[in-house]
N, C-alpha and C positions, 0 to 999 in steps of 0.2 A: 578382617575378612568377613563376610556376608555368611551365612549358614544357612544349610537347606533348613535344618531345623533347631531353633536353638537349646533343644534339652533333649540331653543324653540318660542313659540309664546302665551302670557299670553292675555287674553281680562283683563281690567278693567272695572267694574261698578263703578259709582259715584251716591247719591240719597241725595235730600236737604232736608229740612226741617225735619231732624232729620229721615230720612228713611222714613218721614211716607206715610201710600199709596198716600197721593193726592199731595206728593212733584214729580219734574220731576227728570226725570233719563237722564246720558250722558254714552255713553261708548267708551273706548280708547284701542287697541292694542298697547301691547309693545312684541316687536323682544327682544330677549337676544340671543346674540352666547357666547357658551364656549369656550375658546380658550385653547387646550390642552396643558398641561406642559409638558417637558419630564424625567416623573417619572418612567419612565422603560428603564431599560438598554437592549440593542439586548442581546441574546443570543445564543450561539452554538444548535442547534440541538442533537451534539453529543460531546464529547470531543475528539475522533480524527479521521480522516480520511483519507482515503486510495487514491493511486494512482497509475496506471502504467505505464510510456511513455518508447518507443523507442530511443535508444540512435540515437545525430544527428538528432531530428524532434525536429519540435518547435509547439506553439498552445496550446490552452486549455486544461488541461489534470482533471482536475477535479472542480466544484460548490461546495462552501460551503456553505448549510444552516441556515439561525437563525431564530429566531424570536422573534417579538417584537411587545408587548400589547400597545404599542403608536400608534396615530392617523395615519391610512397610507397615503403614499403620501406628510408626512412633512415631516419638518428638526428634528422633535426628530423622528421619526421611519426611517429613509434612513439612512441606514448603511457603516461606512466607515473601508476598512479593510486596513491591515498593518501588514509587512513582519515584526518581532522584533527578530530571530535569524532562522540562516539555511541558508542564503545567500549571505556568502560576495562575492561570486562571478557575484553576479546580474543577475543570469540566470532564474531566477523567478521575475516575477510581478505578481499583484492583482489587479481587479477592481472589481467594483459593479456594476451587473446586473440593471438597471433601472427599468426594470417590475417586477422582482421577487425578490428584492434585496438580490440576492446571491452573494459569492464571485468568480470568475472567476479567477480561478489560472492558468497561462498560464507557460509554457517555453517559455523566449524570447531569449537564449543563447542555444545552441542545447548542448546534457551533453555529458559524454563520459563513455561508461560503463566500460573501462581500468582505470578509475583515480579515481571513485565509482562508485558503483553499489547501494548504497542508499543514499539518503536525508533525511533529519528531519527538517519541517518548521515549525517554531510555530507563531501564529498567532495570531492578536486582531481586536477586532472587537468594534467600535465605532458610535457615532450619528452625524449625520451634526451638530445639536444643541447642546448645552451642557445639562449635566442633572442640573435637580435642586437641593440646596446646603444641601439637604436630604440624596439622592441617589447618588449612586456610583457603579463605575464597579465592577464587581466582578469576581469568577472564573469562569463563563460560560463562558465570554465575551473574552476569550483565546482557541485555539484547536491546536491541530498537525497535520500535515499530513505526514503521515510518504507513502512517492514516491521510487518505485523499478524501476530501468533503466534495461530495458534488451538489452542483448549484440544482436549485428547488424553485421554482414559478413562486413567490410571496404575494399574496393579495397586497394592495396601495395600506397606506396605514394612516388615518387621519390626524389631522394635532391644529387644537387640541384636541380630545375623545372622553369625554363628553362636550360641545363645543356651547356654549351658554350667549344669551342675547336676548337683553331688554324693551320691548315695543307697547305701546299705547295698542288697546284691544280695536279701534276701529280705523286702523291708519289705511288708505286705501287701497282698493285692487290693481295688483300690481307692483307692492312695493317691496321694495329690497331689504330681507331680512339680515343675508350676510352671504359672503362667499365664501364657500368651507376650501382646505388645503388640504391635498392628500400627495402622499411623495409616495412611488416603489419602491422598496428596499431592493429590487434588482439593479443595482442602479448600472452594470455592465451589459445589460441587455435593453438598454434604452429604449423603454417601452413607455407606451400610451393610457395616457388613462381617462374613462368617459365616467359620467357620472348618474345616478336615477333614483328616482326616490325608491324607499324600501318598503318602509311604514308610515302612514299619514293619514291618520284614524281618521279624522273630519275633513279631511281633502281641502286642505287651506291650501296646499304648497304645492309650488314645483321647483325642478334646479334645471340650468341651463348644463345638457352635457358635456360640453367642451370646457367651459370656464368654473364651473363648479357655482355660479349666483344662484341661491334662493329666493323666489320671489312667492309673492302673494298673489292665490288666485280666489279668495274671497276675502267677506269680512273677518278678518280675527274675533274668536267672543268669548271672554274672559267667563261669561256665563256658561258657558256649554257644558256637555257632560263630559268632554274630551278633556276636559283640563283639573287638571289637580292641583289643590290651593296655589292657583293662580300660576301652574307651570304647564305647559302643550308640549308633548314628546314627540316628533318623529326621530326617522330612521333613515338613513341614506348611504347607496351602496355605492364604492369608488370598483373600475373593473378594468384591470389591466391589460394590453394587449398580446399576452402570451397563448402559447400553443399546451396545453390550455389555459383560457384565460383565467387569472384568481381574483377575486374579491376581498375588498375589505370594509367591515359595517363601521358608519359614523353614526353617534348619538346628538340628537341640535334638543335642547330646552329652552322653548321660550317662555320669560317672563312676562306676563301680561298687565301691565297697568289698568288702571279701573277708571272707567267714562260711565259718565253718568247715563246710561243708553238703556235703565230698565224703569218703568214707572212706578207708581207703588201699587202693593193691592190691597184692596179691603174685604177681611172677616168677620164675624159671618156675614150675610146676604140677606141673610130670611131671621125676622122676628117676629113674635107674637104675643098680643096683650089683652087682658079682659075689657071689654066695654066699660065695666062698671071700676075699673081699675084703679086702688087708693094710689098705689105706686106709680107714677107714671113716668119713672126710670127704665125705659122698654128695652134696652141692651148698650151694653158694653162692646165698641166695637175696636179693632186692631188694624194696624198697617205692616206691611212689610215688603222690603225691596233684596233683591237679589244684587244690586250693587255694594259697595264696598261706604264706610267714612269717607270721605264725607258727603257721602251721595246719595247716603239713604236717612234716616231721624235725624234731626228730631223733624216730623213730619204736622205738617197742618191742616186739621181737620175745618170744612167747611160745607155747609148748606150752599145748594143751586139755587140761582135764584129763582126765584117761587112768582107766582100771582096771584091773587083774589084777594081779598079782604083782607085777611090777617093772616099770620104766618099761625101754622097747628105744631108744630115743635121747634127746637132746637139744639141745635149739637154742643158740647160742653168738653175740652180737652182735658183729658187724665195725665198724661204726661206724655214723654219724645214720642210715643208709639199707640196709646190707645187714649180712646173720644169715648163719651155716652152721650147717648140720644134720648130726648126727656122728651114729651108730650107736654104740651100746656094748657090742655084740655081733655077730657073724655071725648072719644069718638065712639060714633055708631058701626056696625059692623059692615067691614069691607075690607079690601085689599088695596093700600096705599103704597104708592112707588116714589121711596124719598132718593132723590138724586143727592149725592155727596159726595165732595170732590178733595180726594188727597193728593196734597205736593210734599215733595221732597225736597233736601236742604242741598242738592247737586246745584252748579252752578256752568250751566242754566239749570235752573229746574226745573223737573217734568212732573204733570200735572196727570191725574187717574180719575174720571167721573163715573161711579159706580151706582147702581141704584140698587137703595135698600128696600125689599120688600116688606112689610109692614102689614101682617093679617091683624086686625082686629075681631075678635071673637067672641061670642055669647058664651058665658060662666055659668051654671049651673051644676051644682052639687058636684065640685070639683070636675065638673066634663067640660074641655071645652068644644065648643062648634066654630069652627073655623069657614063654614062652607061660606061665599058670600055672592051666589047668585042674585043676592037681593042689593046687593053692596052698588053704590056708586063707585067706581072707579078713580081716584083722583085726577090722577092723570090727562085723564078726560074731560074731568071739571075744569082741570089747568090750560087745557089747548080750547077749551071753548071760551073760557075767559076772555083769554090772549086774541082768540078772532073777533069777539065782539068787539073789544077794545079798539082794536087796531077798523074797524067798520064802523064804528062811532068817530075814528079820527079822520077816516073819507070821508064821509057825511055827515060833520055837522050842523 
């Protein structure tokens, strides 16, 4: 039996001489605590109980109550519960409230109201302690809960997600990247789904909303800044026709194959050398292409062709990537514009005519003077050549 309180407190008298009045008297307190058995099993409050969650939420969706005539705050009244059918899927757990010991029935698996729309868990309910070998569980000590999932608007869901596809960077405008798939998980409310782009950094793309085709509405450029070692990300949204409607993101990567579509360049531009100069090793110069193998070195360095009398330098190949340009003579001071033409090992290959600028400069005491308003121009010398020539072949 349950006790308001479980410790007592008795006085004892003691008296000698047979009780009688003129014997003396002692008296002794004794403490007794009852230590409670656990002679009662918890019990349901009800035999079964209800619930409603959200499909795709998780959390507590319903408390179950018992009660139990054992001493509270021990191990025979703290109640332990336990999930015994309704769950092989493990999307439900159970704990016990510490202050109220109720059971906390939570979803820890979020449900799907396409795969059911109801549950049925049944439940027991038990003591930390055991009981004693009188008592026993009975049918309280079991409930139901019988849980309704209501159906949720789910955005379309693509597949695959991330969806990947391989294309040549300059295939034409217009062309058909792929057609992405996206299904509703509502599949009981036979809904609609349109399609539009989300993210599309460089504005290459668009999708046809009905059928989901990607196409091309410029050039692809594997060179761009959009693209990272050689993959272009966009983003594309599927959108359902629910009241409201939901969304769902598809990720497309395309990989870009490499075309030979950038020319080379040449480094530096601008050199400079003394008049009186022993060296006439006048610079070291470099190529490089924004293309990929095989479409960039080994590269070949070459002089424009020239006119007048004799050629004033020549270019000399260091290896895939860098030429030096030697003088074959001292020149007087000026500003000479060497045209020199780099190609690339791309097939076809693209060809780059760049002119080097060439100051020739007066050396004293380590100064140099570069100015050359007194300078002949080459250039000039080259196109007047060229006219005379060509006025010598009308009239001879």
């Amino acid at each position: 039996q349950t006790m308001e309180t479980p410790k007592y407190e008795l006085v004892i008298e003691a008296k000698d001489m047979g009780g009688l009045d003129v014997g003396l008297t002692g008296t002794a307190t004794a403490t007794i605590l009852i230590d409670d058995k656990n002679d009662h099993p918890p019990e349901f409050t009800k035999k079964e109980f209800q619930a409603t969650v959200k499909e795709g939420v998780t959390g507590v969706i319903v408390n179950l109550t018992v009660g139990d005539r054992d001493d509270p705050a021990t191990g025979a009244w703290r109640a332990v519960y336990t999930i015994i059918n309704g769950n092989p899927g493990q999307s439900f757990e159970i704990h016990t409230n510490p202050q109220t010991n109720e059971g906390m029935l939570s979803v820890v698996k979020p449900l799907d109201y396409e795969i059911s729309a109801f549950h049925t868990l049944l439940i027991k309910v038990e003591n930390e302690d055991p009981l004693i070998p009188d008592i026993a569980y009975g049918p309280s000590s079991t409930a139901t809960v019988q849980i309704t999932v209501e159906d949720v608007n789910e955005g379309p869901v693509f597949h695959p997600n991330p969806m990947t596809v391989t294309k040549q960077e300059n295939i034409p405008i217009g062309s058909v990247v792929l057609t992405v798939n996206a299904t509703d998980p509502d599949t009981l409310q036979h809904q609609t789904i349109r399609y539009s782009v989300y993210k599309d950094p460089a504005s290459w793309l668009e999708i046809n909303p009905t059928n989901g085709t990607i196409s091309t509405t410029a050039i692809l450029d594997r060179e761009s800044l959009h693209v990272q070692n050689n993959v272009y990300t966009a983003l594309f949204l599927a959108i359902d026709s629910g009241n409201p409607p939901a969304t769902g993101t598809g990720t497309l990567h395309i990989t870009l194959e490499d075309v030979n579509d950038n020319v080379p360049s040449l480094y530096p531009t601008l050199a400079k050398v003394c008049d009186d100069a022993k060296d006439l090793r006048v610079v070291v110069l470099g190529a490089s292409d924004k293309d990929l193998h095989p479409n960039t070195d080994p590269f070949k360095f070459e002089l424009s062709k020239q006119s007048g009398p004799e050629k004033l330098w020549r270019i000399t190949k260091l290896n895939n990537t860098h030429a030096q340009v030697i003088l074959l003579q001292n020149l007087k001071k000026a500003n000479y514009n060497i045209p020199i033409s780099v190609t690339d090992s791309g097939k076809p290959p693209l060809t780059n005519i760049t002119e080097l600028k060439l100051q020739v400069c007066t050396c004293k005491k380590s100064k140099m003077d570069c100015s050359a308003s007194d300078a002949l121009h080459i250039s000039m010398t080259l196109i007047l050549l060229s006219l005379f020539s060509l006025f010598c072949k009308s009239f001879p």
